[in-house]
C-alpha positions as a Markdown table, in Angstrom:
| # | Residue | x | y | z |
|---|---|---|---|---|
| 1 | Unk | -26.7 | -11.3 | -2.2 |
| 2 | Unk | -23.9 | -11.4 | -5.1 |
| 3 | Unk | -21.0 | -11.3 | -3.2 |
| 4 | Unk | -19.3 | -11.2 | 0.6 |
| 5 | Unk | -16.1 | -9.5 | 0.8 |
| 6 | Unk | -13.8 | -10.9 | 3.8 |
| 7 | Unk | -12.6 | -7.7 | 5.5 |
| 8 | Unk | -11.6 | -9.5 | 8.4 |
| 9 | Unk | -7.8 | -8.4 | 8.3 |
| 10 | Unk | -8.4 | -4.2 | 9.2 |
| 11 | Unk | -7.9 | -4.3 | 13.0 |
| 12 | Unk | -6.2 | -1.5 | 14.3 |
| 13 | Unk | -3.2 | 0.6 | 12.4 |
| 14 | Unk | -3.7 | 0.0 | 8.9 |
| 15 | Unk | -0.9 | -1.2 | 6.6 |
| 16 | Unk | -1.3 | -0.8 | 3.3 |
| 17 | Unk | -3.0 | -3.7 | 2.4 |
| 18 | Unk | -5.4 | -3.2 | 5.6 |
| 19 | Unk | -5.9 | 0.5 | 3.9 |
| 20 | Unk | -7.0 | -1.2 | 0.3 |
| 21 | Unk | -9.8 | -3.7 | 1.9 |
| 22 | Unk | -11.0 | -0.8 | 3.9 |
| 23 | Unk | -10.9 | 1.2 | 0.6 |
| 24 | Unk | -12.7 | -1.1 | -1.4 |
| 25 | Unk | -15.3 | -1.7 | 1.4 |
| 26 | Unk | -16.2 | 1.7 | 1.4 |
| 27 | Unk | -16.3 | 2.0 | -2.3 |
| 28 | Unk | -18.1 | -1.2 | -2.8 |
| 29 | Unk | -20.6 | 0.0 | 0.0 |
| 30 | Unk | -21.3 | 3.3 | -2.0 |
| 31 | Unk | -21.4 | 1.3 | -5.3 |
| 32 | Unk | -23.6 | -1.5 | -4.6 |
| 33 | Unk | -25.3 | -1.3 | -0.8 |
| 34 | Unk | -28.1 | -4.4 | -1.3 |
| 35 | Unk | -25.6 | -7.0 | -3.4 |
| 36 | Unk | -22.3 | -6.8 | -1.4 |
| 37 | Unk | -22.4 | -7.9 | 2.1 |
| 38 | Unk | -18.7 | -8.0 | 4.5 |
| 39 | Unk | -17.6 | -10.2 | 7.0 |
| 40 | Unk | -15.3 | -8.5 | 9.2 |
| 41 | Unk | -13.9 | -8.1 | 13.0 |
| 42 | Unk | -15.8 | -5.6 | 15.4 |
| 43 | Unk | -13.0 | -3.4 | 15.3 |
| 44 | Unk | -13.6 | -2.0 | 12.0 |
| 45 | Unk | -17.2 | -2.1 | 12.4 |
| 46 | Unk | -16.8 | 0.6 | 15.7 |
| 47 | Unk | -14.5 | 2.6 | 13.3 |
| 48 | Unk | -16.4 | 2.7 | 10.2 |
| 49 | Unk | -20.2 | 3.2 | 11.3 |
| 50 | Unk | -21.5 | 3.7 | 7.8 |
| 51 | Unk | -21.2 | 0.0 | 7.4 |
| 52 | Unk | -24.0 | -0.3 | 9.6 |
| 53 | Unk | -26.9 | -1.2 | 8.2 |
| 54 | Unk | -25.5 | -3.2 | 5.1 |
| 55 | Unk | -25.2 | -6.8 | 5.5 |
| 56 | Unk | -22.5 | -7.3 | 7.8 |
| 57 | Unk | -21.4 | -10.7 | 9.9 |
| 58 | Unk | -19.5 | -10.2 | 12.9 |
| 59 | Unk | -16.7 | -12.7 | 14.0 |
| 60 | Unk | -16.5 | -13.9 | 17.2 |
| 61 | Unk | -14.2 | -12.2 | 20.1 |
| 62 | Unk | -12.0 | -14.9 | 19.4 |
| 63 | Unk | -10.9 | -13.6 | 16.1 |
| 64 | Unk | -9.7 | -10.7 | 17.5 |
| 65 | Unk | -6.2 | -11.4 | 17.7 |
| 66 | Unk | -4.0 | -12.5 | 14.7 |
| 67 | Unk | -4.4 | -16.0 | 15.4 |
| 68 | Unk | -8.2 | -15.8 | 16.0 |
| 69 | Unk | -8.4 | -13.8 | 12.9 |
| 70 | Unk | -6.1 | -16.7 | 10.5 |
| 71 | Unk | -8.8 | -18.7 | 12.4 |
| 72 | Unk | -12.5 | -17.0 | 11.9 |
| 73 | Unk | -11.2 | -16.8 | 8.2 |
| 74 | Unk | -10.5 | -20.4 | 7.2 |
| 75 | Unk | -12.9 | -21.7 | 9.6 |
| 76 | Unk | -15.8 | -19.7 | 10.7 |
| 77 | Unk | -16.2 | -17.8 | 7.9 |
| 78 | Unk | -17.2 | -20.8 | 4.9 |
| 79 | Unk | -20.2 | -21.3 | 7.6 |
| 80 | Unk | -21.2 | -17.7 | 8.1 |
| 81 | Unk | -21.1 | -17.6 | 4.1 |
| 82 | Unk | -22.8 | -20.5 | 3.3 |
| 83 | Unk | -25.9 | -19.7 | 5.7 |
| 84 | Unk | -26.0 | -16.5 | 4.3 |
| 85 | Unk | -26.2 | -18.2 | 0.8 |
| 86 | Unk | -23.5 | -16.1 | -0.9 |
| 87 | Unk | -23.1 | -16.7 | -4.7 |
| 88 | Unk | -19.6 | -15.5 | -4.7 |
| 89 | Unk | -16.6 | -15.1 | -1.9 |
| 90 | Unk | -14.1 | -12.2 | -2.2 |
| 91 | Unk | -10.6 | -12.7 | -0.5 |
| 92 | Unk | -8.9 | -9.1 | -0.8 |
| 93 | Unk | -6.3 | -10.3 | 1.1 |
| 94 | Unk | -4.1 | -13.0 | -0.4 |
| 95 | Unk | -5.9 | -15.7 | 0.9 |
| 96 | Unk | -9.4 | -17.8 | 0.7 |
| 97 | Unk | -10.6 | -20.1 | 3.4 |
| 98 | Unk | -9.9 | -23.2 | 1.7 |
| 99 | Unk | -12.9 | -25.3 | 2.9 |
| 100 | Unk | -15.6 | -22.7 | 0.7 |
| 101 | Unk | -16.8 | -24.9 | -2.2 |
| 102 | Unk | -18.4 | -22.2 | -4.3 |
| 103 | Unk | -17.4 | -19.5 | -6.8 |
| 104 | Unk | -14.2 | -17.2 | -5.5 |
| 105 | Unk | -12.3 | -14.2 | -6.1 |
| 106 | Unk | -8.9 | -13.7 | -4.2 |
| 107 | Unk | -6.7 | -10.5 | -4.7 |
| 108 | Unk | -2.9 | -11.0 | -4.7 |
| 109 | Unk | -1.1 | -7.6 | -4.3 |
| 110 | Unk | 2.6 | -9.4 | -4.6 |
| 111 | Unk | 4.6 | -13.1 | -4.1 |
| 112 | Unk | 7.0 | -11.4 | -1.9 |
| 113 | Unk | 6.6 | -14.0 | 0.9 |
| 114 | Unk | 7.2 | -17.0 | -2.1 |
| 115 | Unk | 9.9 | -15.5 | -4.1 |
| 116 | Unk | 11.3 | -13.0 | -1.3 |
| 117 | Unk | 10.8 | -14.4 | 2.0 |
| 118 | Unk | 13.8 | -12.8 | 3.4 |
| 119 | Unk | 12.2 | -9.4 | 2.8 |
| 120 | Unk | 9.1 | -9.9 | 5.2 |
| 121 | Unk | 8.1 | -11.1 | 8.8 |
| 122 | Unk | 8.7 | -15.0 | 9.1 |
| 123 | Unk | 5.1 | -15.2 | 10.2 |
| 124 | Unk | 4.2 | -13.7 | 7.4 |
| 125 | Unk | 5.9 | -15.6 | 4.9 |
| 126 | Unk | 5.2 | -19.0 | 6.7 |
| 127 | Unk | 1.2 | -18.1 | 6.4 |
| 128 | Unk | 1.1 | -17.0 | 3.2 |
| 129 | Unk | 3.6 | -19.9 | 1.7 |
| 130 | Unk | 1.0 | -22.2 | 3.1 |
| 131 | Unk | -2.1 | -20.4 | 1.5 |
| 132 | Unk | -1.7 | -18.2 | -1.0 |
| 133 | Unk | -0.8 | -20.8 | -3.9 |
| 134 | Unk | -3.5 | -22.9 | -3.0 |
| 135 | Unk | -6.0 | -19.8 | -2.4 |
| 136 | Unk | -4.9 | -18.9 | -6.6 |
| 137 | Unk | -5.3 | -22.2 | -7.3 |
| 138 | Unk | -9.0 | -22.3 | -6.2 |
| 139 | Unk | -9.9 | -18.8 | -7.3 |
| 140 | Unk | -12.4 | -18.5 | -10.4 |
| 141 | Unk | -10.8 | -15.1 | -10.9 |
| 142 | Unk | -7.4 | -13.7 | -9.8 |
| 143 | Unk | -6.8 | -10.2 | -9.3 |
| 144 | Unk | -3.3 | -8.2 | -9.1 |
| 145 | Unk | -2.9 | -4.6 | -8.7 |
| 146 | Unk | -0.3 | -4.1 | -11.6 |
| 147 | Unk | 1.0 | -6.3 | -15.2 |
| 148 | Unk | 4.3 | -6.6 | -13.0 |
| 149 | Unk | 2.3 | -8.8 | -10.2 |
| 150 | Unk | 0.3 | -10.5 | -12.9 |
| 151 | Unk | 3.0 | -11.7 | -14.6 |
| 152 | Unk | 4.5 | -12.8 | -11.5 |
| 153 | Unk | 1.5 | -15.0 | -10.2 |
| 154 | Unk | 1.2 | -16.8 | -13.8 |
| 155 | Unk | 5.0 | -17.6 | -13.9 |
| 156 | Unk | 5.7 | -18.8 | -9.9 |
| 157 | Unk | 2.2 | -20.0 | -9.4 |
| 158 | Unk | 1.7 | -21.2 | -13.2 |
| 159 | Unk | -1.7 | -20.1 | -13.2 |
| 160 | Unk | -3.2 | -20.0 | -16.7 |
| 161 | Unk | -6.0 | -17.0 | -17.4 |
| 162 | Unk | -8.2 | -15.8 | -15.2 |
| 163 | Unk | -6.0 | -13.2 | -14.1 |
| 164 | Unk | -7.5 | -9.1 | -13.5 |
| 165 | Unk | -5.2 | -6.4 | -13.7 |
| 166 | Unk | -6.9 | -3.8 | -11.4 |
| 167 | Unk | -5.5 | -1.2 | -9.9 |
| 168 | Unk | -5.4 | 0.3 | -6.7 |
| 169 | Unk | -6.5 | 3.9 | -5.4 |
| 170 | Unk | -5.4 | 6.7 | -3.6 |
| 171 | Unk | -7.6 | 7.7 | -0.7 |
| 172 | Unk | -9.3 | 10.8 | -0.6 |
| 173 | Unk | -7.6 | 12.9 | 2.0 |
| 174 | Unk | -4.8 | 13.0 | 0.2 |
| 175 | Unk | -6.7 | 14.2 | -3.5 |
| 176 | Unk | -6.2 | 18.0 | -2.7 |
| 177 | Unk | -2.8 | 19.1 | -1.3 |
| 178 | Unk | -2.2 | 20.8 | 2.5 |
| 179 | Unk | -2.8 | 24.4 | 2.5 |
| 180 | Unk | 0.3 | 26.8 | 3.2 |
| 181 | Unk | -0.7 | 27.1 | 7.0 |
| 182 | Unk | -0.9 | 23.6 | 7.2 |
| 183 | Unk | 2.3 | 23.1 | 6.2 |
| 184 | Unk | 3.5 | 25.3 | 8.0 |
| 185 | Unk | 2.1 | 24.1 | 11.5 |
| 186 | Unk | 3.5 | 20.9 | 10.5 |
| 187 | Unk | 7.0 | 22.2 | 10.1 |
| 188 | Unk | 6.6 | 24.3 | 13.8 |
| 189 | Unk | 5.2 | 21.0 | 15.3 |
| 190 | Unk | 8.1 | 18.6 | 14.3 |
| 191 | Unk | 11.2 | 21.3 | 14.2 |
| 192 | Unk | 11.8 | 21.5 | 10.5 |
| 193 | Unk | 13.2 | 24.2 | 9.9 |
| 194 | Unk | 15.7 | 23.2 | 6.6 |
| 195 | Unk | 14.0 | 21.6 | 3.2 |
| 196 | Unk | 13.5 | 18.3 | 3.4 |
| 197 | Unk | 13.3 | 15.1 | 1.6 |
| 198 | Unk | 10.7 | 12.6 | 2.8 |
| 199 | Unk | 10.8 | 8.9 | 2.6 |
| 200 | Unk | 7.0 | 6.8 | 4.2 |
| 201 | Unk | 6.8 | 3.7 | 5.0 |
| 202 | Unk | 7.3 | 0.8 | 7.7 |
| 203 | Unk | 11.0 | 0.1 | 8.3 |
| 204 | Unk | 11.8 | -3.0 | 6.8 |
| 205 | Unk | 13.6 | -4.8 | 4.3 |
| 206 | Unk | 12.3 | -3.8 | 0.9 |
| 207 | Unk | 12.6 | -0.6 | 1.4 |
| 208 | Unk | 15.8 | -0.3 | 1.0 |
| 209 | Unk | 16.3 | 2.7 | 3.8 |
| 210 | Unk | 20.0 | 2.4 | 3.8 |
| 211 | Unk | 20.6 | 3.1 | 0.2 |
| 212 | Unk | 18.5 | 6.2 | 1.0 |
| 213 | Unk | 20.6 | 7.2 | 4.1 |
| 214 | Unk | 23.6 | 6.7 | 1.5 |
| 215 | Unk | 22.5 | 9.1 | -0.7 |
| 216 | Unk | 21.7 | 11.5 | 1.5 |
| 217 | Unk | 24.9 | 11.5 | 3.2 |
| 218 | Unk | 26.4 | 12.2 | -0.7 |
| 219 | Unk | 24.1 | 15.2 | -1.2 |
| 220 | Unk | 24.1 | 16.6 | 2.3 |
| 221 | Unk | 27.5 | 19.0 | 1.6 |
| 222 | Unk | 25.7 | 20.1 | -1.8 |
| 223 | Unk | 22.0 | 20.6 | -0.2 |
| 224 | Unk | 21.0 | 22.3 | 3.5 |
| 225 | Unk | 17.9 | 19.4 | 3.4 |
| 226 | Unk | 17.1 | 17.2 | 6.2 |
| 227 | Unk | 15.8 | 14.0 | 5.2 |
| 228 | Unk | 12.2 | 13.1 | 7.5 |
| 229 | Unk | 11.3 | 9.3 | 7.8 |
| 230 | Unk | 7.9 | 8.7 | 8.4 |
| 231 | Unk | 6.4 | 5.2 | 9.4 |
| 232 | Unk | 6.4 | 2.6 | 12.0 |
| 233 | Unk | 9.3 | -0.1 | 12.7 |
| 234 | Unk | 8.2 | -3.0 | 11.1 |
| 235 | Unk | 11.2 | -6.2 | 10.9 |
| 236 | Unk | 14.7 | -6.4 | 10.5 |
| 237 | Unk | 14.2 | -2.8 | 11.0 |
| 238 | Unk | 17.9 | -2.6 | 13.5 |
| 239 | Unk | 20.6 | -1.7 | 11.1 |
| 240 | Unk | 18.3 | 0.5 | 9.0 |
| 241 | Unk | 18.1 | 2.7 | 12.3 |
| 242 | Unk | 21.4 | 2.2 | 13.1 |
| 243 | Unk | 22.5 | 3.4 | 9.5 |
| 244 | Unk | 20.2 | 6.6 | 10.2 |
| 245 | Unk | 21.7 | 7.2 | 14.1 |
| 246 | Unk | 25.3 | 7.0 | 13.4 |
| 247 | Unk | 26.1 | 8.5 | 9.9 |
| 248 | Unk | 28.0 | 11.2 | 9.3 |
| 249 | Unk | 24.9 | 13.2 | 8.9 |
| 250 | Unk | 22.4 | 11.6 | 11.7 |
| 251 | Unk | 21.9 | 15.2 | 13.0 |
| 252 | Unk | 20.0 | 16.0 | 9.9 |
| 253 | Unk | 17.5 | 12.6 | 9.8 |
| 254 | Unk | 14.8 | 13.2 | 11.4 |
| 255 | Unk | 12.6 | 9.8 | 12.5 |
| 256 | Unk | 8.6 | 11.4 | 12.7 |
| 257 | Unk | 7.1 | 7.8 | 13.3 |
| 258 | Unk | 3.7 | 7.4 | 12.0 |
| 259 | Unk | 1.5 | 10.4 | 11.3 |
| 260 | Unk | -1.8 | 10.8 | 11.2 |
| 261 | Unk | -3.3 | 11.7 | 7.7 |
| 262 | Unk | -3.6 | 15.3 | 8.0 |
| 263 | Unk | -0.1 | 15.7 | 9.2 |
| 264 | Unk | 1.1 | 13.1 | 6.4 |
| 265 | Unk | -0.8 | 15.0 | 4.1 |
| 266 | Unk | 1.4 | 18.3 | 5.3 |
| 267 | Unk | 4.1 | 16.2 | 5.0 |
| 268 | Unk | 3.8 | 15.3 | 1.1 |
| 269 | Unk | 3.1 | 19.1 | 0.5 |
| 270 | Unk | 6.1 | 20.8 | 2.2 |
| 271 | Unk | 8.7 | 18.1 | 1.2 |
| 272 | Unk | 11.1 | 18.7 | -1.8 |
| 273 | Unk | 10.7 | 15.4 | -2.9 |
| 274 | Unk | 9.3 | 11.7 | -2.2 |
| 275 | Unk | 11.6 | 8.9 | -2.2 |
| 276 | Unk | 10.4 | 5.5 | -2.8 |
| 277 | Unk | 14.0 | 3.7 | -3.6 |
| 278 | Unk | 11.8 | 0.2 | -2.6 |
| 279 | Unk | 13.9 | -3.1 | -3.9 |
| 280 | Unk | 10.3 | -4.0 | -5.1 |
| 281 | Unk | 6.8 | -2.8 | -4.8 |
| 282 | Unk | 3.4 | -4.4 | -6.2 |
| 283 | Unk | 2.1 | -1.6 | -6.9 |
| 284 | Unk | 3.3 | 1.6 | -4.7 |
| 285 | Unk | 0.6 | 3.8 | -3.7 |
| 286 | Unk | 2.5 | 5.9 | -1.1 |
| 287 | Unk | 4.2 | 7.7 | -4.7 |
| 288 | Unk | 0.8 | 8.3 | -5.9 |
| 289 | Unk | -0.1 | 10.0 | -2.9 |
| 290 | Unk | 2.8 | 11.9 | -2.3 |
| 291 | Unk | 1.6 | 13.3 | -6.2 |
| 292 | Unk | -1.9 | 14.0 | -5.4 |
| 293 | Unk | -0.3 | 16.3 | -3.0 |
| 294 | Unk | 1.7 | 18.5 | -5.1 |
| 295 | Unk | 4.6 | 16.2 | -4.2 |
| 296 | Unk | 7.9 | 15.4 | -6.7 |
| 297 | Unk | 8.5 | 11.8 | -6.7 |
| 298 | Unk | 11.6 | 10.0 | -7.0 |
| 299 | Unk | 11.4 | 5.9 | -7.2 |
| 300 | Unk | 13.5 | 2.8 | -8.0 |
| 301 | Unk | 12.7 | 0.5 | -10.7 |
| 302 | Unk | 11.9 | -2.0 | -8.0 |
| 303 | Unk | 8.5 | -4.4 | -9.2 |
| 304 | Unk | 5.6 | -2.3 | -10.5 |
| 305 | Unk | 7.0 | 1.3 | -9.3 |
| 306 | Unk | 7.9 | 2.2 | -12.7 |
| 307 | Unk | 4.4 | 1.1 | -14.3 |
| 308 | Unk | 2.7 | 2.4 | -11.2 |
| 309 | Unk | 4.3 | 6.3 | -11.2 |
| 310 | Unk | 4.2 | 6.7 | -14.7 |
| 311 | Unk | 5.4 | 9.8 | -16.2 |
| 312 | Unk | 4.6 | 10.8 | -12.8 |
| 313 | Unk | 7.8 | 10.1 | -11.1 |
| 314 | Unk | 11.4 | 10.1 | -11.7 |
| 315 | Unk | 12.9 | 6.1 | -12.1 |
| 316 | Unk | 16.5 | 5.7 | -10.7 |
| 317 | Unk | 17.5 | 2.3 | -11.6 |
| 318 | Unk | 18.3 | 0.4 | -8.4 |
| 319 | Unk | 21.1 | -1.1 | -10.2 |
| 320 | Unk | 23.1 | 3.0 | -9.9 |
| 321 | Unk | 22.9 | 2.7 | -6.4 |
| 322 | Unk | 23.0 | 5.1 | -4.1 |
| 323 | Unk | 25.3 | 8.1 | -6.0 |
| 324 | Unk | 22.2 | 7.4 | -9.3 |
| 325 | Unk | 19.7 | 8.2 | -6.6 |
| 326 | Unk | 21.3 | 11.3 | -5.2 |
| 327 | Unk | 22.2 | 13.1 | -8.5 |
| 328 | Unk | 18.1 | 12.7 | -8.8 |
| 329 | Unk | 18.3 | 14.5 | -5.4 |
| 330 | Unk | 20.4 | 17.0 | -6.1 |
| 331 | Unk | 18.6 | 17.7 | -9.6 |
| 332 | Unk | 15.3 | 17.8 | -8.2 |
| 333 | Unk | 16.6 | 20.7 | -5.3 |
| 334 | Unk | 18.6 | 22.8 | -7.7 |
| 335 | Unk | 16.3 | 22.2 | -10.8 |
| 336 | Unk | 12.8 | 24.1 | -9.9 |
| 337 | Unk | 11.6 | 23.9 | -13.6 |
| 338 | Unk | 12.9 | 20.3 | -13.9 |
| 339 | Unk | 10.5 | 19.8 | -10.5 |
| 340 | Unk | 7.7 | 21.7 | -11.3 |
| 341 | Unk | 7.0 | 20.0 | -14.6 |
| 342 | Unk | 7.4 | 16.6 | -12.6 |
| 343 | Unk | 5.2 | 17.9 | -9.6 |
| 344 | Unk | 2.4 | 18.8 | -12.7 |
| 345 | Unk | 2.9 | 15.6 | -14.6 |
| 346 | Unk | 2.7 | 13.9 | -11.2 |
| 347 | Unk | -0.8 | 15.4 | -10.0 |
| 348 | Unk | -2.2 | 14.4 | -13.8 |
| 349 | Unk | -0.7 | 11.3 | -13.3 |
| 350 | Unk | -2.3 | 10.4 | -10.0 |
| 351 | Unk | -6.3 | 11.8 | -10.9 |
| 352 | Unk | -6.0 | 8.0 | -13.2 |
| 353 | Unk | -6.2 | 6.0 | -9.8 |
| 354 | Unk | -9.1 | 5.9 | -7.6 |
| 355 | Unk | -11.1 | 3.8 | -4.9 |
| 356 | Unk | -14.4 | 4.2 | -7.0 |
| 357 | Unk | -12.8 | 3.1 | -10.6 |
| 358 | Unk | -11.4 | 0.4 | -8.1 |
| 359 | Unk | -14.6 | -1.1 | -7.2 |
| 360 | Unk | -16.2 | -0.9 | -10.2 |
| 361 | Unk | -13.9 | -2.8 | -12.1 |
| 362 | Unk | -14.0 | -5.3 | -8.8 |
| 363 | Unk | -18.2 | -5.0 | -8.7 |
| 364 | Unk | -17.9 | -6.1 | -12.7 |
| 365 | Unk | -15.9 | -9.4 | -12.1 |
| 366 | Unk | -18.5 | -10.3 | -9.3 |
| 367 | Unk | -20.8 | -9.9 | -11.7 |
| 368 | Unk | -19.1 | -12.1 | -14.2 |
| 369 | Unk | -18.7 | -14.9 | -12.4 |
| 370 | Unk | -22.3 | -14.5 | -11.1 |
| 371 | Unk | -23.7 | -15.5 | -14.5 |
């Protein structure tokens, strides 16, 4: 066997990190079904049956919880992979079980927990402060979903070479956008009655949801919109709501919560426009989603948002704060030329990144380092 991938972190609701492994698994899967084998939790193996059948090793019930999981990884999985006599070890998740002596591949989709711990969960940054430094440290090859990441992990982490630019995909379901009756049953089903803007994602620091509530309130005399937020709570979440429930335009904010993917996909199609006004991003696939859909796209210059929308997107510069982001709102409502040439661009744009062009260029660094 070339390679084992560890796909031990899907369990569950996907983030979308969780949503790349599972991504690349399938691809890989498709790609190469007798060289790639995956070690992973028997959670994703009930959800995803085509991965029956390939060479799959199943961690114990104890990894089943995050703890078990940090666990099976550093501990259990160097023995599964060393009696399974691997030739090369893919981390896609940040981190490599430090006790594997042989070749490695780790895949670092951003330092945020390093050089922005107040941005992410304390158990988060505490785990990945510990691990991923030494994981790129010990890799034979490093690979980053954007330049902006790249850079990043041979400044902080001063690694020297070695380092894969590769970018990420966006998932199928959303390649073709919702049909008019979709969209329409997913305006009756959540009450939308007005336009609307959309902004997807957890509710956490980076994303910077109150600049967004900001602008909205600027634009909502000029514009009958509503603004829809789509995601789960994720940390430090409080005065992001709290900005949302009692501005002087809470009646128009509408919190969905998570969707599933066909309602999401609905979602992208019937909004006026996407805003991603992140702080930073590694890479940002929920733009190039939002564009596969027919979607406008409106994003900040946080990280590799810029590099990752292209001349897909319109960039407001974080730095023009909320009133620069809602004269792009305002623009993208009242312009319908401006935004149809932005919604073609877009969907051009977005045909560039895919799953399958993903695990190829993955499949040919396995095969490099093989040699």
């Amino acid at each position: 066997m070339l390679a084992l991938v560890d796909a031990l972190l899907p369990n569950g609701h996907r983030s979308g990190v969780e949503h790349s492994v599972v991504e690349l698994v399938r691809a890989l899967a498709r790609l190469a079904p007798e060289e790639v084998g995956y070690a992973c939790r028997a959670s994703l193996l009930a959800t995803e049956p085509w991965l029956r059948g390939k060479r799959v090793f199943v961690a114990p019930r104890w990894a089943s919880g995050r703890l078990g999981r940090i666990a099976a990884e550093q501990f259990w999985l160097p023995a599964a992979v060393r009696k399974a006599q691997v030739r090369l070890l893919h981390g896609p998740a940040y981190v490599l079980p430090l006790g594997w002596q042989g070749r490695c591949v780790v895949t670092v989709y951003d330092l945020i927990a390093l050089l922005h711990p107040e941005w992410t969960k304390p158990s988060n940054a505490l785990h990945f402060r510990l691990l991923v430094p030494r994981s790129v440290r010990k890799a034979d090859m490093v690979i980053a979903p954007s330049l902006v990441v790249a850079d990043e992990i041979a400044e902080n982490l001063r690694r020297t070479g070695r380092i894969r630019v590769v970018h990420l995909g966006v998932r199928e379901v959303f390649r073709e956008a919702a049909k008019d009756e979709e969209v329409d049953s997913f305006r009756r089903s959540f009450g939308l009655d007005r336009p609307y803007f959309a902004v997807v994602g957890n509710i956490e620091p980076k994303k910077n949801l109150r600049a967004v509530v900001k602008a909205f309130e600027i634009v909502a005399s000029q514009l009958d919109h509503e603004l829809v937020v789509v995601g789960r709570f994720g940390w430090r979440w409080e005065e992001d709501v709290r900005a949302m429930q009692e501005g002087s335009v809470a009646a128009r904010i509408r919190f969905l919560g998570p969707l599933s993917d066909h309602d999401l996909r609905a979602c992208y199609a019937g909004c006026t426009a996407l805003i991603q006004f992140s702080l930073y991003e590694g890479f940002g696939l929920t733009p190039l989603e939002a564009m596969a859909c027919g979607a406008a796209a409106v994003v900040s210059d946080g990280g590799a948002l810029p590099e990752t929308a292209g001349p897909g997107a319109m960039v407001v510069p974080l730095d023009g704060g909320p009133e620069a982001l809602a004269a792009a709102l305002v623009r993208l409502a009242e312009d319908t030329q401006f935004r149809a040439d932005l919604v073609a661009r877009g969907r051009q744009w977005s045909q560039r990144f895919t799953w399958a062009g993903h695990a190829e260029r993955v499949l040919q660094v396995y095969e490099m380092l093989a040699q």
